[in-house]
C-alpha positions as CSV (number, residue, x, y, z in Angstrom):
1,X,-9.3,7.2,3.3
2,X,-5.6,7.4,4.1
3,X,-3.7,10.8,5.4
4,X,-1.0,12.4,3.7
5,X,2.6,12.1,4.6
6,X,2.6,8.3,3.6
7,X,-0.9,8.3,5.2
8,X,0.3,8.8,8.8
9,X,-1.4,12.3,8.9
10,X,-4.7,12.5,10.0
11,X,-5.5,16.5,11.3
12,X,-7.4,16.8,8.3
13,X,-10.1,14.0,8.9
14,X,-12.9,16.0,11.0
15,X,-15.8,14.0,10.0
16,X,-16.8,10.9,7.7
17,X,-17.8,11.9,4.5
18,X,-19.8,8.5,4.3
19,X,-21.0,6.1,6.7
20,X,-19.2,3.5,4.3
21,X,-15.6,4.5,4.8
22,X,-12.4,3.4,6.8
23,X,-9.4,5.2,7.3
24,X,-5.8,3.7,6.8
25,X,-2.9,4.4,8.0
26,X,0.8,2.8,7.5
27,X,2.8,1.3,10.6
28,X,6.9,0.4,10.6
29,X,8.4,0.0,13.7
30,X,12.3,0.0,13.3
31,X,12.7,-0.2,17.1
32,X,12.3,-3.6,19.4
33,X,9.2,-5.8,19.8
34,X,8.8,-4.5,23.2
35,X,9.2,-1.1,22.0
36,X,6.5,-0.3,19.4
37,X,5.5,2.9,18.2
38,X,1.9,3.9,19.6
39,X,-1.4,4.0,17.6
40,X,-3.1,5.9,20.0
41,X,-3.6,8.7,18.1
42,X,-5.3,6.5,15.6
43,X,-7.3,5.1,17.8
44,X,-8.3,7.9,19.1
45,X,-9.4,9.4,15.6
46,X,-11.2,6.1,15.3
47,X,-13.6,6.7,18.3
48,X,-13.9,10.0,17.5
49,X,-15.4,9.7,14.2
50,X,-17.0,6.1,14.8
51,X,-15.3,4.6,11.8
52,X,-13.2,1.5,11.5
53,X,-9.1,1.9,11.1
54,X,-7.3,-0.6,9.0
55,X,-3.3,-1.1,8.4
56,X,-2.7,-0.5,4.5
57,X,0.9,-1.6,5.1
58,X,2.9,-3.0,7.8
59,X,6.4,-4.8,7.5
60,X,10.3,-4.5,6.1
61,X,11.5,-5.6,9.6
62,X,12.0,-9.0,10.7
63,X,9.9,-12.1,12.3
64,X,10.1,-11.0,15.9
65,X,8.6,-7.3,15.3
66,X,5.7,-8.6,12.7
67,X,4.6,-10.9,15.4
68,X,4.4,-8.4,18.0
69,X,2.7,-6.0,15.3
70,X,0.1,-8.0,14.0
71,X,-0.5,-9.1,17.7
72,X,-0.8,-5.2,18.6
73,X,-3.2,-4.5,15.8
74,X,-5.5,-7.4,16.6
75,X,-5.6,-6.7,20.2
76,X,-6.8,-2.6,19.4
77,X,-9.4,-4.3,16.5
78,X,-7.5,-3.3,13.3
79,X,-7.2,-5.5,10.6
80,X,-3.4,-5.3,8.3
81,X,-2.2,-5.9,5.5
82,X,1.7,-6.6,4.7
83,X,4.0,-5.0,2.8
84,X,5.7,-6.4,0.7
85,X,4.3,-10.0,0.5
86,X,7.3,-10.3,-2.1
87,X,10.8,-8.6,-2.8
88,X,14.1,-9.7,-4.3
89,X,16.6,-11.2,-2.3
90,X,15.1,-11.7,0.9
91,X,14.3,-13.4,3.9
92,X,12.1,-11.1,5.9
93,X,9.0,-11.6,3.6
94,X,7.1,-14.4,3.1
95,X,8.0,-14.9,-0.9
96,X,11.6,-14.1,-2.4
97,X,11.9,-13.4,-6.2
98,X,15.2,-15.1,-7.5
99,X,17.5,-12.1,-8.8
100,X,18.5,-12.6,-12.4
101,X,22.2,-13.3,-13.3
102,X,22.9,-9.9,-14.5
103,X,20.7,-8.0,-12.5
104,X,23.1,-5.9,-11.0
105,X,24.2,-4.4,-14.4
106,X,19.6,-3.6,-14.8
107,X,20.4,-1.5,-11.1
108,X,23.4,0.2,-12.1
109,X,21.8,1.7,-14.8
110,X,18.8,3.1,-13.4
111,X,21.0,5.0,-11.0
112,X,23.0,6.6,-14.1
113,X,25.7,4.1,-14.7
114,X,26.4,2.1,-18.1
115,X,23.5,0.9,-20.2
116,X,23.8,-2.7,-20.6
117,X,23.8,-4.4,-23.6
118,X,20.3,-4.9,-25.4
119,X,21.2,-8.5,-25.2
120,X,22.0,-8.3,-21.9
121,X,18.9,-6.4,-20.6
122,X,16.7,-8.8,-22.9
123,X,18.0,-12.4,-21.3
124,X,17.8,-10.4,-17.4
125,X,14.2,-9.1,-18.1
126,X,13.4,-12.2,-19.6
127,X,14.6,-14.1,-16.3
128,X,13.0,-11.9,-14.4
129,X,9.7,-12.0,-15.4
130,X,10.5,-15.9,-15.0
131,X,11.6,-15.5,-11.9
132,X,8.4,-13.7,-10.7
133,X,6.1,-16.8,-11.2
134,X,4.8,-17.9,-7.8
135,X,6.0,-21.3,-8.6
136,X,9.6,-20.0,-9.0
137,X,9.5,-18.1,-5.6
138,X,11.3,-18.9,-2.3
139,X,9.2,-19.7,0.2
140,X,9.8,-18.4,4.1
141,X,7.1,-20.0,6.3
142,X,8.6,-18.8,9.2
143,X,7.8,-14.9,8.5
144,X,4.1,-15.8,7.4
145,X,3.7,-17.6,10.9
146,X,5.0,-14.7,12.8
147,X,2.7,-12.1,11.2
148,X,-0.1,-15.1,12.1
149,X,1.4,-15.9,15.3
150,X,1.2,-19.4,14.9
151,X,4.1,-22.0,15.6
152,X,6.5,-23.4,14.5
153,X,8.6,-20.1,14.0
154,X,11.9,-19.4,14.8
155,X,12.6,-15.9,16.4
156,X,15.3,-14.5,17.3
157,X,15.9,-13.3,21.4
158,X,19.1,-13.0,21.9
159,X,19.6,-10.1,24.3
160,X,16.4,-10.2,25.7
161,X,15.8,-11.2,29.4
162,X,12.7,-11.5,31.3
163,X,11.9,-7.8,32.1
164,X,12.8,-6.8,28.2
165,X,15.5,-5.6,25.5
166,X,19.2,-5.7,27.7
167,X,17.2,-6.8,31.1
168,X,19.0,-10.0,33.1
169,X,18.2,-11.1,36.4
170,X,21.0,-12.1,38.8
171,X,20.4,-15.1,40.3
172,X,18.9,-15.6,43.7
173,X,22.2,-17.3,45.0
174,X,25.6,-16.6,43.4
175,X,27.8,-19.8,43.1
176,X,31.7,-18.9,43.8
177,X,34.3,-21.0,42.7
């Protein structure tokens, strides 16, 4: 079972219906990695209705907040799921679909601008659905080892110091030249 308002509501969930049920809720964090939004409240729900929680979708950020995530999840017992495994153009997902030469013209149109040629859409669509074979995919093995926390990955820390986000120690003794 999910909640409504893109199944981050729960207020309605008083009891299991079944003793065969979950409930799922989705998690983006747009902040930091030391900054993540709370779950509490869903695991709070969870003990009070004895019923497991699980993470229907999770991701759109980048490799240093899906580690942290998936790390944050695991240590509170939830199992995730990503989203999207895939997307066009990318490199925060673990696949990238190739976009077609003249996919830009497909987008215009679907937000009201000129219809491409019949031609034209043909030969895109037809190198799309092309372009969408796994075999034809970009492959980022960095992001899929950050939302497994395993190495080698490559994450960004740049303004990051040992007590968090913006946080820099002076050092014990000062060196003037």
């Amino acid at each position: 079972m999910e909640g409504y308002n893109w199944a981050n509501n729960w207020s309605e969930f008083k009891e299991k219906f079944d003793d065969n049920m979950f409930f799922q809720f989705h998690y983006y964090c747009w902040s930091r990695p030391d900054h993540l939004n709370s779950i509490q409240q869903f695991l709070d729900k969870r003990k009070a209705l004895n019923a497991p929680v699980w993470v229907g979708e999770t991701g759109e950020q980048g490799k240093a907040i899906y580690w942290a995530t998936t790390q944050y999840f695991e240590a509170n017992n939830i199992g995730w799921s990503f989203w999207p495994w895939k997307k066009m153009d990318t490199e925060n997902t673990p696949y990238s679909i190739n976009k077609p030469e003249n996919w830009g013209l497909i987008s215009a149109f679907s937000k009201g601008e000129e219809k491409p040629s019949k031609e034209v859409a043909q030969k895109t669509l037809d190198e799309l659905l092309q372009n969408i074979k796994l075999a034809n995919f970009v492959y980022f093995p960095d992001v899929v080892n950050a939302l497994f926390r395993r190495i080698p990955v490559k994450i960004e820390a740049e303004n990051y110091g040992p007590d968090g986000y913006n946080c820099f120690h002076r050092p014990l003794f000062e060196h003037q030249v």
